[in-house]
C-alpha positions as CSV (number, residue, x, y, z in Angstrom):
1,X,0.0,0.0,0.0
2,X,2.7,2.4,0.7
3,X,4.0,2.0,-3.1
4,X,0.2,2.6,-4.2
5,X,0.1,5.6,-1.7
6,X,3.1,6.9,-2.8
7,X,1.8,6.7,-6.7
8,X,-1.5,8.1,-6.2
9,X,0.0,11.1,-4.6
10,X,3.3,12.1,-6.9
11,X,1.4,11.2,-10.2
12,X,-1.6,10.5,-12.2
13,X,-3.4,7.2,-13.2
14,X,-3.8,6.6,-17.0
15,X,-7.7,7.7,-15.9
16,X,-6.3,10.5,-14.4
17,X,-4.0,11.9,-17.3
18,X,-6.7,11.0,-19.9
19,X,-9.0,13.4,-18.1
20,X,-7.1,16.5,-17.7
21,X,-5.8,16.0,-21.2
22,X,-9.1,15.9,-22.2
23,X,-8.2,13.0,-24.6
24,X,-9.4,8.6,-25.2
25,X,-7.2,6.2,-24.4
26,X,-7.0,5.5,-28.3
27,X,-5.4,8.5,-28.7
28,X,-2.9,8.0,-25.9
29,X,-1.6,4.8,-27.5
30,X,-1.3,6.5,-31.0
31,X,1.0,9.2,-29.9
32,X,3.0,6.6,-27.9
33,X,2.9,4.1,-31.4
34,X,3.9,7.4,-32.8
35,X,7.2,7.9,-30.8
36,X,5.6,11.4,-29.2
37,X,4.4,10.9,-26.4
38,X,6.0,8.6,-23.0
39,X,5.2,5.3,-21.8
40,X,4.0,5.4,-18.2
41,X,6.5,5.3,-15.7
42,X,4.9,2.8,-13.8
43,X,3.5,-0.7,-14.6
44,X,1.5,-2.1,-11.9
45,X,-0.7,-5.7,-11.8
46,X,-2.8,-6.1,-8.8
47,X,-4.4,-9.0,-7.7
48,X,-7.1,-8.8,-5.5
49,X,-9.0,-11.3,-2.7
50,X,-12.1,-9.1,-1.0
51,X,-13.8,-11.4,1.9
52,X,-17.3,-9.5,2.9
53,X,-20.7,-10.3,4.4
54,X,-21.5,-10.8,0.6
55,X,-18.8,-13.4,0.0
56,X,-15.4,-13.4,-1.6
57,X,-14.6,-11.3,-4.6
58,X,-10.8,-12.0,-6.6
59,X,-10.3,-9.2,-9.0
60,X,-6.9,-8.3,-10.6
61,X,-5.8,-5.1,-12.3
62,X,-3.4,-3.3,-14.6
63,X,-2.7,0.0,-13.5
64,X,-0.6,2.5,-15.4
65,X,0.9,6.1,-13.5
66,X,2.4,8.6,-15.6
67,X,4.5,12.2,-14.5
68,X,2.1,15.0,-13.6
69,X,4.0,17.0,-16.6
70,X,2.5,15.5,-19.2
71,X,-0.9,16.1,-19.3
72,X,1.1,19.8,-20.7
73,X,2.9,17.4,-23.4
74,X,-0.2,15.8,-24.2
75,X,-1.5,19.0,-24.9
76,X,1.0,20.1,-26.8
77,X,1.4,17.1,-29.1
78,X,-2.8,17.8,-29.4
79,X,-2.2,21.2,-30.8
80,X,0.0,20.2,-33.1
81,X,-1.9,17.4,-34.4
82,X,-5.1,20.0,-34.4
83,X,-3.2,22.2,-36.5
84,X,-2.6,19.7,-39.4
85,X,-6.2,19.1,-40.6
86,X,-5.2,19.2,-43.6
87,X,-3.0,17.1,-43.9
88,X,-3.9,13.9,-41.7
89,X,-0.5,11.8,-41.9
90,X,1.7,13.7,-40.6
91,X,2.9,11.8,-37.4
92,X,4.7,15.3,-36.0
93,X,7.5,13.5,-34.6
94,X,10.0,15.8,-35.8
95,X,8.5,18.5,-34.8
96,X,7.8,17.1,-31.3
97,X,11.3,16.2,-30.9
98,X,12.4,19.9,-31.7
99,X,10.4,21.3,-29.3
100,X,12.1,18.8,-26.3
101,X,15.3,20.0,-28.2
102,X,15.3,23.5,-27.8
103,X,13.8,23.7,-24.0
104,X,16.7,21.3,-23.3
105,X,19.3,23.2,-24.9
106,X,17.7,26.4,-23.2
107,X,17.7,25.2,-19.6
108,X,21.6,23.8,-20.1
109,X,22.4,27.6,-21.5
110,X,20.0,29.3,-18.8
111,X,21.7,27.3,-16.3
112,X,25.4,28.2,-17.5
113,X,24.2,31.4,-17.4
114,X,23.4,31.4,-13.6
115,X,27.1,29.7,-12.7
116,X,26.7,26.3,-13.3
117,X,29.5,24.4,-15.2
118,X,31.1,21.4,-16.8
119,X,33.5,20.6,-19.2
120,X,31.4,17.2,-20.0
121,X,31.1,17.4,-23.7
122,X,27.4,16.0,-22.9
123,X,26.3,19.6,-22.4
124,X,28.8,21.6,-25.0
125,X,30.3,20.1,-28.0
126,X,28.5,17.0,-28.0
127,X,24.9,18.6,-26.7
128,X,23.1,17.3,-29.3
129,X,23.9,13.8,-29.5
130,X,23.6,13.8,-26.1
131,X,20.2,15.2,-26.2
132,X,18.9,12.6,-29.2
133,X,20.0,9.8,-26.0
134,X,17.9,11.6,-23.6
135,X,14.5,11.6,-26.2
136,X,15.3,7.9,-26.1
137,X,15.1,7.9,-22.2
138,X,12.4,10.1,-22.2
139,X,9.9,8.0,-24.6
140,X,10.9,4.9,-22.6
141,X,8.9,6.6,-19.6
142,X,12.3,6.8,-17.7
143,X,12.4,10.4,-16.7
144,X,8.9,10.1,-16.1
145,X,9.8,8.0,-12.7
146,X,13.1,9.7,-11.7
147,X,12.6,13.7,-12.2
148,X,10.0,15.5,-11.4
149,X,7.8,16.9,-13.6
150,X,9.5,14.1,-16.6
151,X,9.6,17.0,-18.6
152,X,12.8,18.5,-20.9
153,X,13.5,21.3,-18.0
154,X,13.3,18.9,-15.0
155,X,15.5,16.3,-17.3
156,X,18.2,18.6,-18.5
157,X,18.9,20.2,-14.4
158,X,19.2,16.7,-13.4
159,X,21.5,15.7,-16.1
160,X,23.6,18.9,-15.5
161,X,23.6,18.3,-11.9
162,X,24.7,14.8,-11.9
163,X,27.7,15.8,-14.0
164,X,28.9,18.6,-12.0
165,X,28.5,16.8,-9.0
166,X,30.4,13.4,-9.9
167,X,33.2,15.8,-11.4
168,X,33.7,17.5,-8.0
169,X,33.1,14.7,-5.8
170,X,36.4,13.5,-7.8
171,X,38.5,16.2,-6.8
172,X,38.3,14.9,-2.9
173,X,38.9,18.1,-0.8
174,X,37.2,20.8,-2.1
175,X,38.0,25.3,-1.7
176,X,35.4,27.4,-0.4
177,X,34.0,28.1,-4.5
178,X,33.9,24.3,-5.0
179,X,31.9,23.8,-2.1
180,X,29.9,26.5,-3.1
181,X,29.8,25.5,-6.5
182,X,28.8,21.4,-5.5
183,X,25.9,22.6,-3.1
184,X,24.4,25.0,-5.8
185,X,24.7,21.4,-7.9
186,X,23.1,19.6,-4.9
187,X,20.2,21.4,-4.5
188,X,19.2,22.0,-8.6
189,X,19.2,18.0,-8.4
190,X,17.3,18.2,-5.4
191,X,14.9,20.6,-6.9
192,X,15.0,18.8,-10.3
193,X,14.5,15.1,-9.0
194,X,11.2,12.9,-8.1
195,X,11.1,11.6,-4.0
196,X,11.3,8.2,-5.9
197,X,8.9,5.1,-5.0
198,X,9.9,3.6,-1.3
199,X,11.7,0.4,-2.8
200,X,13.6,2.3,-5.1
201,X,15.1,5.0,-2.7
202,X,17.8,3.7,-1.2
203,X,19.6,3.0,-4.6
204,X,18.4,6.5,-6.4
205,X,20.0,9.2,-7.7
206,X,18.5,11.3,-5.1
207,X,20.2,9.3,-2.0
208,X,23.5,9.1,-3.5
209,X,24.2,12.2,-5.2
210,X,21.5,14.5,-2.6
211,X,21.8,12.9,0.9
212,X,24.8,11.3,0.6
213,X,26.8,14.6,-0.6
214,X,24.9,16.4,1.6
215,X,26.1,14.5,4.8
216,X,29.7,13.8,3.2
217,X,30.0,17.8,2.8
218,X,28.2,19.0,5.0
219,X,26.6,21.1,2.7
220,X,23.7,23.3,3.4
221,X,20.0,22.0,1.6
């Protein structure tokens, strides 16, 4: 129950995000045919044994839970597809995939901008490539479970953080800007990552490179 707790609380059902995106499950499964759209980030089969004044009831279910973000990228991919009347076969996917292209690429320059930095070629010279890796990761339903909205802002802190942070954490003893410079890190990953389900915890992202360098450094949340 905790698991199921924790689900119903930090994202939405596949009842839920068809709903507030105002769309049929139909459609859901065409933009994720399509290579548009994420899988859900969680795959759940319950089996169920209800004993009542009424008897015994065994029921089992498939349950699907998706990020909160994208009922927006459900949206979105809606507009697009509303916009091409005209033309019916278009599948969009290109320009899907440009629009998660540029809000990467402008979160990794907006966050250069406010002092965060790398030399990782993942976020210069080799940005791109990099980023074609992450639309992969994204469709797969990946940063769905691990960040927390699962969408292209939320992905590309995390990414940045994680490489700042292993960088540093390699240098051992740290000056005073390094410190400074690993806590800002710290806390956009923080910011940036999902809690993460209760079994999953103690191996995430989030405990390793949050709490763990948090505690190691004594660094401020």
């Amino acid at each position: 129950m905790e698991l199921l707790n924790y689900l119903n609380t930090h994202f939405l059902s596949e009842q839920a995000i068809l709903k507030e995106a105002n769309i049929t499950f139909e459609t859901l499964e065409h933009y994720q045919s399509l290579g548009i759209m994420p899988k859900a980030s969680y795959r759940l089969n319950v089996t169920l044994h209800c004993d009542s004044f009424f008897g015994s009831k065994d029921d089992t279910q498939h349950l699907r839970f998706y990020a909160t973000g994208y009922v927006s990228w459900l949206k979105l991919v809606g507009a697009l597809f509303a916009s091409s009347v005209m033309d019916p076969d278009m599948n969009h996917k290109d320009e899907v995939y440009a629009v998660f292209m540029v809000r990467y690429t402008q979160t990794i320059n907006k966050l250069k901008g406010l002092g965060h930095t790398s030399n990782s070629p993942k976020i210069n010279s080799g940005l791109h490539q990099h980023i074609e890796q992450e639309w992969i990761h994204f469709l797969d339903g990946t940063y769905g479970l691990c960040t927390l909205s699962g969408l292209p802002e939320d992905i590309a802190a995390k990414e940045f953080a994680i490489i700042e942070i292993n960088e540093l954490s390699l240098l051992g003893t740290l000056t005073v800007p390094q410190t400074v410079q690993l806590t800002r890190a710290v806390n956009l990953l923080d910011d940036a990552s999902a809690l993460f389900a209760p079994h999953e915890r103690e191996r995430s992202t989030r405990q390793r490179l949050v709490n763990d360098m948090r505690e190691k450094y004594q660094l401020s949340a």
